[in-house]
N, C-alpha and C positions, 0 to 999 in steps of 0.2 A: 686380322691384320691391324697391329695398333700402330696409330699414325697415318694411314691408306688418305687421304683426302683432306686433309690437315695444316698442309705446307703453309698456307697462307696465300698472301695477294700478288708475293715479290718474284713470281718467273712467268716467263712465256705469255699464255692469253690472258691471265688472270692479270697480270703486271699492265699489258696495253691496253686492257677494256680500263684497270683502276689510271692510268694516266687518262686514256679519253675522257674519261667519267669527269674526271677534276679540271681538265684543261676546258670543260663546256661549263663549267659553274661557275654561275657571274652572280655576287652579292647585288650589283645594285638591281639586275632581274628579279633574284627573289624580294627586294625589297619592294619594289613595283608592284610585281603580284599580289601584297601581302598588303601593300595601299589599294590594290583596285579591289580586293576581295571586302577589306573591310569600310572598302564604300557603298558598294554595291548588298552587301549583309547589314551592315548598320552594327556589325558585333567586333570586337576586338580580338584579338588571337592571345588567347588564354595559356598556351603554353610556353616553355621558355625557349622556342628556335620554332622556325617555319614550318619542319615536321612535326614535330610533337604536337602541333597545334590543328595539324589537318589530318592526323592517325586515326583517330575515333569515328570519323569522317560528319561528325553532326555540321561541322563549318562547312564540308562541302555540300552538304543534303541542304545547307540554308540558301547557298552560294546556287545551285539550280535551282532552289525553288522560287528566288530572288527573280531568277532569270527567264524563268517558266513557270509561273507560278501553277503550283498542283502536281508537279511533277514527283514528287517527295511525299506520300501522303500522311510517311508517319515518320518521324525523327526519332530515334531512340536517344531518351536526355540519362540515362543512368550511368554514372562511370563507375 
């Protein structure tokens, strides 16, 4: 069936989870988060938007270990 699952984001459940989704995303939230993380890591966010920069997840393995320290025993640093 070509095409089966395709439509996109614009009907029905898919349309009102993508409007909730966007109607709870508040910029200055993420900027917040993106000040407490790189207070508490001492690192800077290396990539170019808030996700890209916590994908690889080494920031957040820093970010618990920061906070618990030893929790994390091994960071993988290869990209």
């Amino acid at each position: 069936m070509a095409g089966y699952g395709t439509r996109g984001g614009g009907y029905g459940l898919d349309a009102a989870l993508a409007r909730k989704r966007e109607s709870a995303y508040n910029p200055d939230d993420e900027a917040a988060a993106q000040q407490w993380i790189e207070a508490v890591t001492g690192q800077s966010f290396a990539g170019e938007n808030f996700a890209s920069s916590l994908k690889d997840g080494q920031l957040l393995c820093m970010l618990v270990n920061a906070i618990r320290r030893g929790s994390v025993r091994k960071i993988n640093e290869s990209r």
